[in-house]
C-alpha positions as CSV (number, residue, x, y, z in Angstrom):
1,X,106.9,58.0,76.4
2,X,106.4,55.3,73.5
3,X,107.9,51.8,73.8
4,X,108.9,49.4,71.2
5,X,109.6,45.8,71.7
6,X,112.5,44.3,70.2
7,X,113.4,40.5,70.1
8,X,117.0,39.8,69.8
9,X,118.4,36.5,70.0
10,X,115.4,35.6,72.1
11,X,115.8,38.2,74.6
12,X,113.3,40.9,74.4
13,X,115.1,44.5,74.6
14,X,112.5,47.5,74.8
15,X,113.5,50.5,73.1
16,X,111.7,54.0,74.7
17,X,111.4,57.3,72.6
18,X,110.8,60.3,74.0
19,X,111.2,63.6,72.3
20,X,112.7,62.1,69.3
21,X,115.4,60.7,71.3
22,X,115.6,56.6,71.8
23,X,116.8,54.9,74.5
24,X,117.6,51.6,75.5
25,X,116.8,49.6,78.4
26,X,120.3,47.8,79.5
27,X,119.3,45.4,82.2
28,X,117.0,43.9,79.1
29,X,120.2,43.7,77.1
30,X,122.3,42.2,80.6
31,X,119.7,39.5,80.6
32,X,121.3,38.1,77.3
33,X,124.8,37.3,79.4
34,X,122.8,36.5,83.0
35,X,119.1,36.7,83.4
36,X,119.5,36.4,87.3
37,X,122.1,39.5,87.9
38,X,122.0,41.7,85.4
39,X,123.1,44.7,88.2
40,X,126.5,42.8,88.0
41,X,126.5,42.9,84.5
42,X,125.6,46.4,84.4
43,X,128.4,47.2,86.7
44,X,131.3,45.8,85.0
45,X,130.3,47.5,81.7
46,X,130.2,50.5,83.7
47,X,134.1,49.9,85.0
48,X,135.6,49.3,81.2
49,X,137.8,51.9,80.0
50,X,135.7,52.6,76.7
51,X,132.5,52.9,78.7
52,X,134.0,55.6,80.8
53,X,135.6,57.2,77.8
54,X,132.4,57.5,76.2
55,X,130.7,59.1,78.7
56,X,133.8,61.4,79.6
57,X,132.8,62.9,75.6
């Protein structure tokens, strides 16, 4: 699995590829809003309606 590093808005967000797919890691992207609890960041973006409506496709 290849990593990439990415710095946006001073917050480091590594991007893995596997299989020519990409994915993203989100507790790097949570640290933006709260370095210290990203799980409860992760877990309220989990509860919105367009989250589960995405993942319902």
């Amino acid at each position: 699995m290849a990593k990439t590093k990415l710095n946006v808005n001073d917050v480091e967000i590594v991007l893995y590829k596997q299989n020519e797919e990409e994915f993203m890691a989100l507790t790097d992207m949570a640290k933006f809003r709260d370095s210290e609890r990203t799980n409860y960041i992760i877990q309220n973006w989990m509860r919105t309606r367009s989250t589960i409506d995405f993942l319902g496709l």
